[in-house]
C-alpha distance (Angstrom), angle and dihedral (degrees) to the residues before:
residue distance angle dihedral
X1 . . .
X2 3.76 . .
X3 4.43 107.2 .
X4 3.49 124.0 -170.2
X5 3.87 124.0 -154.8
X6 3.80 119.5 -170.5
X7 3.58 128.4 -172.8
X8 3.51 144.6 155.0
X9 4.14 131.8 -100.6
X10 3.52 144.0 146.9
X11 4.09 99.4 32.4
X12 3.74 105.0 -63.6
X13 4.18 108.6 2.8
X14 3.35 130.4 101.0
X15 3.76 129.3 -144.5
X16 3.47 128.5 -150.0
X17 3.70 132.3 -156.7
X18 4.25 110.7 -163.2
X19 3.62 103.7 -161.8
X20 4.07 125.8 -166.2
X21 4.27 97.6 -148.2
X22 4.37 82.4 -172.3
X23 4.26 93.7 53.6
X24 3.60 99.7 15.3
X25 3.25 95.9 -128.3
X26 3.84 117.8 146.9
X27 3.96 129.2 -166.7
X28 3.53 132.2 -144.5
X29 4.03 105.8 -151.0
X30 3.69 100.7 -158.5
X31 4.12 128.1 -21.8
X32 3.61 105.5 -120.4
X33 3.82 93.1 143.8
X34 3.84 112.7 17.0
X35 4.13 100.9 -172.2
X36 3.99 83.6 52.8
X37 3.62 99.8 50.1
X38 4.09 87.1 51.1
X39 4.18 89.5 45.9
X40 3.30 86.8 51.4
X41 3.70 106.0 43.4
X42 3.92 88.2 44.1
X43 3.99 83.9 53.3
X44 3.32 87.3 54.3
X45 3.84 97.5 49.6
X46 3.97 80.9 -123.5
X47 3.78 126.5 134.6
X48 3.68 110.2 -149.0
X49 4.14 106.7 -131.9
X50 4.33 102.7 173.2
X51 3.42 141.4 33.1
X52 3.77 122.3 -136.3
X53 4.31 113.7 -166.3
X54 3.16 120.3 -175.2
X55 3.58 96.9 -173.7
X56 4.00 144.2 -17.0
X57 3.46 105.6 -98.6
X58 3.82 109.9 117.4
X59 3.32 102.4 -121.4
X60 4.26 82.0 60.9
X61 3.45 94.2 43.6
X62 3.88 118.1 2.3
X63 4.37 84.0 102.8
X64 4.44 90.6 60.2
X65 3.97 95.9 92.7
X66 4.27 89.2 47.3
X67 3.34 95.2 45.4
X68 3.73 102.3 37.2
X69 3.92 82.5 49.2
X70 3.75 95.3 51.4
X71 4.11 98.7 46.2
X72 3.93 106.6 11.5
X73 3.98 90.6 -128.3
X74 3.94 120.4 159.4
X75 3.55 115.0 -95.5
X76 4.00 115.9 -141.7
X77 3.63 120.6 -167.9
X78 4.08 150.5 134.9
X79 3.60 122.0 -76.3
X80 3.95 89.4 -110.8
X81 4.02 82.2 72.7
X82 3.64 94.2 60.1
X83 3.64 115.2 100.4
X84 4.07 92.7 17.5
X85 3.44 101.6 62.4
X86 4.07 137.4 6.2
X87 3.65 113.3 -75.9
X88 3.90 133.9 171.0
X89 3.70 113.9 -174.2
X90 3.80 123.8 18.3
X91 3.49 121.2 -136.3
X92 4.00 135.1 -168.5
X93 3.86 150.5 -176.5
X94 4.21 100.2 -44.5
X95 3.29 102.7 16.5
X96 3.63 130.9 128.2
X97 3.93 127.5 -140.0
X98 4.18 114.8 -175.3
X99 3.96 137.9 -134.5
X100 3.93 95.6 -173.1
X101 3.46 108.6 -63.3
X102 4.11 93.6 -12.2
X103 3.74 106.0 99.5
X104 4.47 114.1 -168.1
X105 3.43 113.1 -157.8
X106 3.79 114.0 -133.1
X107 3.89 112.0 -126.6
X108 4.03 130.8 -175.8
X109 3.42 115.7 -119.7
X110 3.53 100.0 157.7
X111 3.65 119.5 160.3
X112 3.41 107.3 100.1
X113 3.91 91.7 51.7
X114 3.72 121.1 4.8
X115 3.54 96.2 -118.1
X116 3.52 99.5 45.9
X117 3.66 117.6 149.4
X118 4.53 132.2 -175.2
X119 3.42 114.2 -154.1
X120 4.49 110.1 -139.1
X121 3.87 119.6 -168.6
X122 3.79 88.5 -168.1
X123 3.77 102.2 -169.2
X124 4.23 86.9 54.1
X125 3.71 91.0 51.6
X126 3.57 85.2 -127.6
X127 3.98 132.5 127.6
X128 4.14 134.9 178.9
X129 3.82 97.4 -147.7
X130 4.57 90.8 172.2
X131 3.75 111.5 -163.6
X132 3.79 90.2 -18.5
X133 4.08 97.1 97.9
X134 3.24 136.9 -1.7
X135 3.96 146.4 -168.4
X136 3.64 101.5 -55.5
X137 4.13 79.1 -31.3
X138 3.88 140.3 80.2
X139 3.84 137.9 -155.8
X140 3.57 119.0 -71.8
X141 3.80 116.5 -103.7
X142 3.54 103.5 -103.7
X143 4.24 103.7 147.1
X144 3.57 108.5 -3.8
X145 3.45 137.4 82.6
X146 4.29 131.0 -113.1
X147 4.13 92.3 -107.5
X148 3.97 87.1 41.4
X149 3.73 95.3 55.3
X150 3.90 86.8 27.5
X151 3.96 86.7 57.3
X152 4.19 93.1 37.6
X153 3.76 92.3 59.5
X154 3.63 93.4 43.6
X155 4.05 87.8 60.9
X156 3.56 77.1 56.7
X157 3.55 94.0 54.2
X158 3.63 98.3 62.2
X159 3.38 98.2 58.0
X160 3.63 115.4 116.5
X161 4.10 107.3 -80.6
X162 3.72 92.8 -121.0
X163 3.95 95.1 63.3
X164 3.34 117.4 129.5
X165 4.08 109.7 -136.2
X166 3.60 115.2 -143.6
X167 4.06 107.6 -157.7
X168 3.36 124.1 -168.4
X169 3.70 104.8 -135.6
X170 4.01 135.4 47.9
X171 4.04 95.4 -120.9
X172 3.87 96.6 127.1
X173 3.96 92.2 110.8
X174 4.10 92.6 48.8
X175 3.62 92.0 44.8
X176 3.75 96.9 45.4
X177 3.88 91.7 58.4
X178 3.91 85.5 50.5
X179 3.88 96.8 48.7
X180 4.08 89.5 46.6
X181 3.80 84.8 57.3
X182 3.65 102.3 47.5
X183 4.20 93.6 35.3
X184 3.56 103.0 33.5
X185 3.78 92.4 159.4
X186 3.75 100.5 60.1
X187 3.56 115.2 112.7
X188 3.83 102.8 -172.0
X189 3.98 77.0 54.2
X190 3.35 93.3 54.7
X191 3.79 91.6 51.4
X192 4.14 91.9 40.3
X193 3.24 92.0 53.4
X194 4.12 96.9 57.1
X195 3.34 90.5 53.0
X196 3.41 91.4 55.3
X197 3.26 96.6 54.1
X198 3.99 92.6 49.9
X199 3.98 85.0 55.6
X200 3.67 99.3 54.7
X201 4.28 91.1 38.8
X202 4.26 84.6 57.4
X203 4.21 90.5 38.9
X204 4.03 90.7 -111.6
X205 4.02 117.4 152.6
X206 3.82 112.8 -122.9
X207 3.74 89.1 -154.3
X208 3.10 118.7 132.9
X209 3.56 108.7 47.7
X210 3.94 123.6 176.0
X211 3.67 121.3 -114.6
X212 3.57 99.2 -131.0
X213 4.08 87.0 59.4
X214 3.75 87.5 52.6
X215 3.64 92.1 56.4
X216 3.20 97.5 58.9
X217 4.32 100.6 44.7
X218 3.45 103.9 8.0
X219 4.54 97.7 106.1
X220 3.61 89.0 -151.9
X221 2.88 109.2 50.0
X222 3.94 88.0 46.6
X223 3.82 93.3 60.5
X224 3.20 93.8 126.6
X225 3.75 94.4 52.9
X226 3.90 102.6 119.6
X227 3.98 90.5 -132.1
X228 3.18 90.9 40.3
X229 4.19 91.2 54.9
X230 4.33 85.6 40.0
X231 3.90 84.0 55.3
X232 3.98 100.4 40.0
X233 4.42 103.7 24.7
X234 3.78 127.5 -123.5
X235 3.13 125.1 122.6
X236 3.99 90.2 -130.2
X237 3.67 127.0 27.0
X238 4.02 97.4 -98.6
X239 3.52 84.0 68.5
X240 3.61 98.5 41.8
X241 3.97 79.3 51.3
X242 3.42 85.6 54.6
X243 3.48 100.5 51.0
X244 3.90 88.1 48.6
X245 3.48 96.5 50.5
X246 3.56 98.0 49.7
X247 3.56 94.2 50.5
X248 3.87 91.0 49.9
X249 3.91 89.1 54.1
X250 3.62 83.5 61.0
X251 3.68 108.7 32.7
């Protein structure tokens, strides 16, 4: 009952378009691009009825006045939107928004702004984690803190293995050469890695990616790996976060 439809816009983001085929309900996860999200909606034969930010940057939610404008959906977001772009109904860490009988659980992974929020549709196995982390990557550090962002992707962590991640950006091939370099020993890396670079040679997204496949390559979300804190300092995995982050900001 619950479709997703991924595409590309802007020069590197995805959009997504969640669509409830029982209530006909569709959601517009972010608004990086608002004239694509309608052309692909109307493709579709979908109306699009809520918006779901997951944080303020414009290229989340610079598309929420021209799409509210064209459809008159519901626009859910952080607080941090508020003020910077239209917004109807703020949401925060446990909270639920709806698509029919589809509930997503809003969960805090702030770190790369302050007010970041994922979006998790448990029973689908699915979850639209933004800027937050990436394919073997994660958001730059822009507001928030180590811990924070430390903390934020290990809400993420718990999710069940088999979620799919839905990121917003195509940075798998970047991030891949970065991960290589700070966990040269990792063999499902190794392997990960090829196949991204197969993807990108024939044009294919690498979006989504499963958590359970991030656990075991993705370098920050393995900060608490003990080789990976003997390889990177910190003497506990915010640090070693840290320490990985920085480096990756000037890798």
């Amino acid at each position: 009952m619950i479709h997703v439809h991924q595409f590309s816009c802007l020069s590197d983001n995805y959009g997504f378009l969640v669509h409830n085929s029982v209530s006909k309900e569709t959601a517009a996860i972010d608004t990086p691009d608002a004239a694509a999200y309608l052309r692909e909606a109307e493709a579709k034969g979908w109306r699009i009825t809520q918006i779901w930010n997951t944080h303020w940057h414009p290229d989340h939610a610079g598309g929420n006045a021209a799409i509210k404008d064209a459809t008159g959906c519901t626009i859910y977001a952080p607080a941090e939107v508020e003020g910077k772009f239209p917004v109807d109904h703020i949401v925060a860490h446990d909270d639920y928004v709806a698509l029919g009988e589809h509930r997503a659980r809003v969960i805090d992974v702030s770190g790369h702004t302050n007010g970041h929020i994922a979006y998790h549709i448990v029973e689908e196995g699915i979850a639209f984690v933004g800027d937050s982390v990436f394919a073997l990557g994660c958001g730059r550090m822009f507001e928030g803190q180590p811990e924070q962002f430390w903390n934020s992707l290990e809400r993420i962590r718990r999710m069940s293995t088999a979620t799919k991640l839905y990121c917003a950006h195509e940075y798998t091939a970047s991030n891949a050469r970065f991960a290589l370099y700070a966990d040269p020993d990792n063999a499902a890396l190794q392997a990960y890695a090829e196949e991204i670079a197969d993807k990108r040679a024939r044009g294919e997204p690498t979006v989504p990616t499963t958590l359970a496949r991030e656990l075991a390559t993705n370098p920050f979300l393995r900060a608490d790996d003990p080789a990976m804190m003997a390889r990177w300092g910190g003497n506990a995995p915010h640090e070693t976060f840290a320490a990985l982050r920085a480096a990756k900001d000037n890798f």
